[in-house]
C-alpha positions in Angstrom: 0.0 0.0 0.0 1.7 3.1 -1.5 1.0 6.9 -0.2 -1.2 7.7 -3.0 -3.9 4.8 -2.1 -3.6 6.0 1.9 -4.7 9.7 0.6 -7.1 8.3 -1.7 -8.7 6.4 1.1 -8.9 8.8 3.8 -10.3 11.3 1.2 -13.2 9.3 0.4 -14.4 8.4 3.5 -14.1 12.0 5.2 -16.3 12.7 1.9 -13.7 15.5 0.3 -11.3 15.0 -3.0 -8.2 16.0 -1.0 -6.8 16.1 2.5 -6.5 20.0 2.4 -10.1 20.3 3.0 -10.3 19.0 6.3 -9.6 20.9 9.4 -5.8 21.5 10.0 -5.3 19.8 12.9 -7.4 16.4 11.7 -4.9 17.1 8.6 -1.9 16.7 10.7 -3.1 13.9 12.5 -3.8 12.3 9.6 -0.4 13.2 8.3 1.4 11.9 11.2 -0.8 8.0 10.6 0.0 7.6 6.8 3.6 9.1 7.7 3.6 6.2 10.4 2.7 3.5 8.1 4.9 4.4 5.8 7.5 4.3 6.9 7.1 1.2 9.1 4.9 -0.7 6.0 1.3 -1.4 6.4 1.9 -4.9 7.2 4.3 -4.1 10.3 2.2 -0.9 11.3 -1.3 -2.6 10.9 -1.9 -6.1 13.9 -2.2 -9.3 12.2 -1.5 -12.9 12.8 0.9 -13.3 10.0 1.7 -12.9 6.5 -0.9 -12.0 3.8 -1.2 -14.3 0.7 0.3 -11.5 -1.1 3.3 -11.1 1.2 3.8 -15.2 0.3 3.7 -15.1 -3.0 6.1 -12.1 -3.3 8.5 -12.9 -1.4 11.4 -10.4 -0.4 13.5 -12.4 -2.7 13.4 -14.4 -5.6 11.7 -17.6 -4.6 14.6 -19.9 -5.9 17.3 -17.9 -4.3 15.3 -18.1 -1.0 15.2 -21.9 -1.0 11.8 -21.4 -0.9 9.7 -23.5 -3.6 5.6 -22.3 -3.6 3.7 -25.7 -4.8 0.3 -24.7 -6.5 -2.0 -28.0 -4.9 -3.6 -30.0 -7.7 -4.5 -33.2 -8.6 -0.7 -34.0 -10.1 0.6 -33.0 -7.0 -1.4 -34.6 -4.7 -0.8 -38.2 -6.5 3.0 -37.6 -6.2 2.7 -37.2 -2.8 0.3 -40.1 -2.2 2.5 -42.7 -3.8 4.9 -41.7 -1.5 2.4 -42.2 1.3 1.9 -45.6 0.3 3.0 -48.2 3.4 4.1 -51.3 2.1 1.6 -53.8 4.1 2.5 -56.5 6.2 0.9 -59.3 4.0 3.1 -58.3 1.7 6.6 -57.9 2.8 6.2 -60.6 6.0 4.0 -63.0 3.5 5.6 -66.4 2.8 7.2 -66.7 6.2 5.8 -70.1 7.8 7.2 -71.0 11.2 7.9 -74.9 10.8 8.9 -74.6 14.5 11.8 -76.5 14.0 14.1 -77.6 16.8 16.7 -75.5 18.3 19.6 -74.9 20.7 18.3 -75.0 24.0 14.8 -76.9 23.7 14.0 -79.7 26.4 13.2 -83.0 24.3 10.9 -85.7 25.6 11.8 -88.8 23.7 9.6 -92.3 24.0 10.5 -95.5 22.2 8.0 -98.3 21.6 8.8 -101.7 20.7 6.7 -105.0 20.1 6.7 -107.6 22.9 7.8 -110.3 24.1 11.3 -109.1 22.4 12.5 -105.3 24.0 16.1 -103.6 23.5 14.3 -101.0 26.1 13.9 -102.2 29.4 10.4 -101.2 29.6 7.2 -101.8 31.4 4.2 -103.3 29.1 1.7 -100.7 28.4 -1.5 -101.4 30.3 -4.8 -101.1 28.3 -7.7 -102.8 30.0 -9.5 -105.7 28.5 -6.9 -106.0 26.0 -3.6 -107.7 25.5 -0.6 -105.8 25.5 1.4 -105.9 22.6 3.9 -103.3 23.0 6.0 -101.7 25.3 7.2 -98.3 25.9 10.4 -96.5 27.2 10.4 -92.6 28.0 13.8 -91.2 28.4 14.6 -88.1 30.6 14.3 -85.1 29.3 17.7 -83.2 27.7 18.1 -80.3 26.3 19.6 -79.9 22.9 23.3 -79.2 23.4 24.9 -76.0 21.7 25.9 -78.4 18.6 21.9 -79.2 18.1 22.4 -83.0 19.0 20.5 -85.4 22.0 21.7 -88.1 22.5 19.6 -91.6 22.5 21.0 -95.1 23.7 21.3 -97.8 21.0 20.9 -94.6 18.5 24.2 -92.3 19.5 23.7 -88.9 18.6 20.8 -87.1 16.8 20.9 -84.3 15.1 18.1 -82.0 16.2 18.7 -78.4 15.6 17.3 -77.0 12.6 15.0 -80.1 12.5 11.0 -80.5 13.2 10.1 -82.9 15.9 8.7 -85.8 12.6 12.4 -85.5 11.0 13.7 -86.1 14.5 11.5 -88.7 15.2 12.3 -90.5 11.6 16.3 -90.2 12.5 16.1 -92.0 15.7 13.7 -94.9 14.2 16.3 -95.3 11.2 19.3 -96.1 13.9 17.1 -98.3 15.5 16.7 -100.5 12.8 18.4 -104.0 13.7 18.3 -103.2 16.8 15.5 -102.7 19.0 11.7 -104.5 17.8 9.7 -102.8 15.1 10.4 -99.7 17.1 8.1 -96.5 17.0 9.4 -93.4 18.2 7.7 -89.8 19.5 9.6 -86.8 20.4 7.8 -84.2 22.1 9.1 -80.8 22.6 8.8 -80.0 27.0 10.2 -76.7 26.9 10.5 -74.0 24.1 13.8 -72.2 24.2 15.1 -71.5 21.2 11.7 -70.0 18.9 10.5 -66.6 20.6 9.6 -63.3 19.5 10.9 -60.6 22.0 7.8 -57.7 22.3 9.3 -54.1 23.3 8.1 -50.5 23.6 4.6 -48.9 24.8 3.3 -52.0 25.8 2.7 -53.5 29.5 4.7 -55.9 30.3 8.1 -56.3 27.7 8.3 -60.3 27.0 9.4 -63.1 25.0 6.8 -65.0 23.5 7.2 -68.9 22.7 5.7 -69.5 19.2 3.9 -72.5 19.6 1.2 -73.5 17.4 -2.0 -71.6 17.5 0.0 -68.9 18.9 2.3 -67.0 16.4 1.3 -64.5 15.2 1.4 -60.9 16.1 -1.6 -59.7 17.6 -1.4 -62.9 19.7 2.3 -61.7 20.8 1.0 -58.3 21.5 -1.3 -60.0 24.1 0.5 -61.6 25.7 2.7 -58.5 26.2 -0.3 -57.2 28.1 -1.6 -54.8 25.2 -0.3 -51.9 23.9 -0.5 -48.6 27.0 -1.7 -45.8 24.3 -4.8 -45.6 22.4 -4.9 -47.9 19.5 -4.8 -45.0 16.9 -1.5 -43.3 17.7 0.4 -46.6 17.6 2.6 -47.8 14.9 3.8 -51.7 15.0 7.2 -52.3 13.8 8.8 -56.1 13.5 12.7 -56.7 13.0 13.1 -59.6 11.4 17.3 -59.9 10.0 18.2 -56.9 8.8 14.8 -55.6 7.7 12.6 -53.2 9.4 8.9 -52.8 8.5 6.3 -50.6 9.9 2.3 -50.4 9.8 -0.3 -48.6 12.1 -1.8 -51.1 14.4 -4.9 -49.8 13.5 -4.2 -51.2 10.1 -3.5 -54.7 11.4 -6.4 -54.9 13.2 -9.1 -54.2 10.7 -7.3 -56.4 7.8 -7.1 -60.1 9.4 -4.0 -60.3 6.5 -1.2 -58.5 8.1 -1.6 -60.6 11.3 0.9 -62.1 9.9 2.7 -65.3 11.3 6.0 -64.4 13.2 9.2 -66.4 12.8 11.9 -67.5 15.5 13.8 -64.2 16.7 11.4 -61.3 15.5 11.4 -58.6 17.9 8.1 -56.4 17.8 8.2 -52.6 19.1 5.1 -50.8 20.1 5.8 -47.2 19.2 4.0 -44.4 20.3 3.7 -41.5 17.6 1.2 -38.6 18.4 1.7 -36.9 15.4 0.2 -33.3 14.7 0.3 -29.8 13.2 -0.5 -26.7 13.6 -3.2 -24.3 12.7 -2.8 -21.0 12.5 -4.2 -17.9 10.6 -8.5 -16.9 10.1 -8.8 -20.6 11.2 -11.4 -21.5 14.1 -9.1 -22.5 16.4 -5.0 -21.9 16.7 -3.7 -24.8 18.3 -1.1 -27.9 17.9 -3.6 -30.9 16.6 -3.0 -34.4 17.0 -4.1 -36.7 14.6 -4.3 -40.7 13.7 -1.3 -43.0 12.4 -3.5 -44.0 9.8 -3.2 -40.0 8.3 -5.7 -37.2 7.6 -6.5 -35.4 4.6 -6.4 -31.5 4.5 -10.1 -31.3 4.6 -10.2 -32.9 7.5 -7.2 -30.5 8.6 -9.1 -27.6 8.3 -12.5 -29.4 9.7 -10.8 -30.0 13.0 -9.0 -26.5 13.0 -12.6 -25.7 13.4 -12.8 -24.3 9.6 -12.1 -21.2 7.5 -13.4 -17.9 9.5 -16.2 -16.6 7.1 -15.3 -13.0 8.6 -11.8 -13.2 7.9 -10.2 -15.9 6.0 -8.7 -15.4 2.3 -10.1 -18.7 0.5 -7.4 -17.8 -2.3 -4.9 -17.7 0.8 -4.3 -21.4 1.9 -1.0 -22.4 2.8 0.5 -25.8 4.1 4.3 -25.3 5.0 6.7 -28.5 5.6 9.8 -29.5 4.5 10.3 -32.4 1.8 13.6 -34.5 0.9 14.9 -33.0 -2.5 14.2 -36.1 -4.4 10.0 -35.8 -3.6 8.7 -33.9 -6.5 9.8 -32.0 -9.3 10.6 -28.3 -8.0 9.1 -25.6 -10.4 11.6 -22.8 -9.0 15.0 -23.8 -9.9 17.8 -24.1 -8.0 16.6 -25.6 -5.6 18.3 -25.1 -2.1 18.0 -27.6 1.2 18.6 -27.2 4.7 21.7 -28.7 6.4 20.0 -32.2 6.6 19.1 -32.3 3.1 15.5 -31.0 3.1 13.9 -28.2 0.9 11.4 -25.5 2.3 7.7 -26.0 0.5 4.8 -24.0 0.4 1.8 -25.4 -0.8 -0.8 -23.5 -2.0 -4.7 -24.1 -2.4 -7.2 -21.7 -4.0 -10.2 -22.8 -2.6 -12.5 -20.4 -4.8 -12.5 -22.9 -7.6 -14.4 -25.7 -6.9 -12.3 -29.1 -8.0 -9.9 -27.5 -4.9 -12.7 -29.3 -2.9 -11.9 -32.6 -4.4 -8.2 -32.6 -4.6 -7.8 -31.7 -0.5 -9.8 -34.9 0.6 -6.6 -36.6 -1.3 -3.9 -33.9 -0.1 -2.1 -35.7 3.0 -1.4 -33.8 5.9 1.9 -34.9 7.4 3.4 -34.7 10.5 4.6 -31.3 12.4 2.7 -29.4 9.2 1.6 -25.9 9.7 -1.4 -25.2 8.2 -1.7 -21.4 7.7 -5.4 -19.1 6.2 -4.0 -15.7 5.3 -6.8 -12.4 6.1 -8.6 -11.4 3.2 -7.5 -8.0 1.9 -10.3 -6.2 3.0 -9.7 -7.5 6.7 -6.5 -5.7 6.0 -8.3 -2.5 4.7 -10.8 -2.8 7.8 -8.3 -3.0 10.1 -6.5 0.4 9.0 -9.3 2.6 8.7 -10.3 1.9 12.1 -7.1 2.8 13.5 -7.1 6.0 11.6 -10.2 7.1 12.4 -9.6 5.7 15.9 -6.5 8.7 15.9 -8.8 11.1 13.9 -12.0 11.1 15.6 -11.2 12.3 18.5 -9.3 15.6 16.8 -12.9 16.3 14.9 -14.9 16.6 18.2 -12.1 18.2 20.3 -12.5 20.8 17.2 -15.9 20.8 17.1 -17.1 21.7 20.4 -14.7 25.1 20.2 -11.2 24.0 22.3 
């Protein structure tokens, strides 16, 4: 707002072509408000809660020399973006992964041998069934743990190789060196103690545990329980499982409403419970100026501005709609070259939306909000022009009356 437009607007609202008409001393008040906001610049001299949409789009300096890149919001845009939204689900990069259970290190073996009477290698008592004649006996052996070489060792049998192996190819190896041996022998090896296939559960949950994976009980949602739950509401929690070198992530909320990425876990998985409030802020002709939380799962920017408590119908520029974050360099293609990062590698955006054309209203239920956004509604110029003639006649009044009544 130059000097000319101040004039122009004090003249036609005191109802005369040019200041000179007005009583000198509302003439040098008035004199000393336009100097004032001139030389501070209506946007410093007049209160506001930040920047206008003008003041954003002309920036001080050239928007590629700032670092600065302003992003006009369309539906181009917002699929870019999406795609990179897109979680890779559980079914997908866990899927495949059966747990045979196999034997390991550490896992307490029950081993018992059958034989067909009268003729034992087992010294044995006969298996009592009543009203029926025995025709078999059967020898349990102690229990042992599988040594740190994976063997257990059987009499008449030597030493079995049981790590790596399920409890049928166990069973299979001992029969085979009892051939010759012992009497049409039958072998079953059950496992006593689990020690070697458990899932380790971490984080925001209630009680930090290793889970056994047994059968009917290995999969994740079953080793969250049996951590006690998760100790932060269901929607703010992200699930991530370590399994080698990989890491993968999902919202529990996810896993929970598609039965497919309760996936099955596998021997020495580790499962964190994270907790991730994430949020942004409002600021601006919005409802409400506050930090707002929202869901793992994401929001859109519709819903961004329906929780901010909407667009101020008084106030709010619908042509001034701003989303500021900061992107890696590689997200999109920048259309104000060069473009310039931060120290860790990250490039200043602006987003714009000009919600006056009505397809805007489409694209931002797509548009993602991310986390620690700051979603900003510039004043509408007039606000602006409202807000500096009251201040000038709020100086200027009171030099009319004073004048009027004779002092």
């Amino acid at each position: 707002m130059d000097s000319g437009q101040l004039l122009g607007i004090t003249s036609r609202h005191f109802g005369t072509d040019t200041p000179e008409s007005l009583t000198g001393h509302a003439v040098r008040v008035l004199q000393v408000v336009l100097a004032a906001a001139l030389l501070s610049g209506c946007a410093g001299f007049i209160p506001t809660v930040g920047p206008s949409r003008a003041a954003i789009e002309k920036n001080k300096y050239p928007v590629g020399e700032a670092g600065i890149q302003v992003v006009d919001v369309d539906d181009t845009i917002t699929r870019d973006l999406l795609a990179q939204h897109t979680q890779r689900l559980f079914s997908e990069t866990l899927r495949g992964a059966h747990n045979a259970r196999n034997v390991g290190a550490g896992d307490v073996l029950e081993v018992s041998i059958w034989e067909a009477a009268p003729a034992t290698l087992f010294g044995a008592t006969a298996l009592e069934v009543p009203g029926a004649i025995s025709t078999s006996r059967a020898a349990t052996l102690p229990d042992q743990m599988v040594d740190d070489e994976g063997y257990i060792s059987v009499p008449f049998a030597g030493h079995i190789m049981a790590a790596g192996k399920t409890l049928q190819a166990i069973e299979e190896s001992i029969v085979h060196r009892l051939q010759g041996k012992a009497n049409q022998p039958q072998v079953l090896v059950r496992m006593t103690h689990n020690a070697s296939a458990n899932a380790t559960v971490v984080g925001e949950v209630n009680t930090s545990t290793r889970v056994p994976l047994v059968a009917g009980n290995d999969r994740l949602l079953d080793a969250l329980a049996a951590a006690g739950g998760v100790r932060q509401p269901v929607n703010k929690m992200t699930i991530q499982v370590t399994r080698a070198q990989n890491v993968y992530s999902l919202p529990l909320e996810t896993i929970i409403r598609d039965p497919q990425q309760n996936v099955s876990l596998l021997p020495g998985d580790v499962i964190t419970a994270l907790y991730q409030p994430f949020s942004f802020n409002t600021l601006g002709a919005t409802g409400k100026n506050e930090e707002i939380n929202f869901e793992t799962q994401g929001i859109s920017l519709s819903q961004a501005l329906a929780r901010s408590g909407g667009m101020l119908d008084q106030r709010s520029n619908p042509q001034g709609v701003f989303i500021f974050r900061f992107l890696p360099k590689a997200a999109l293609v920048w259309p104000h070259p060069p473009v310039m990062t931060t120290p860790e590698g990250l490039v200043p955006v602006i987003f714009r939306i000009d919600l006056t054309r009505p397809s805007s209203f489409f694209v931002m239920q797509s548009f993602p909000m991310e986390n620690r956004d700051v979603l900003y509604v510039s004043n509408a110029p007039v606000t602006e022009m409202q807000k500096f003639l009251n201040l000038l006649f709020t100086v200027a009044y009171p030099v009319l009356a004073v004048k009027q009544v004779g002092f």
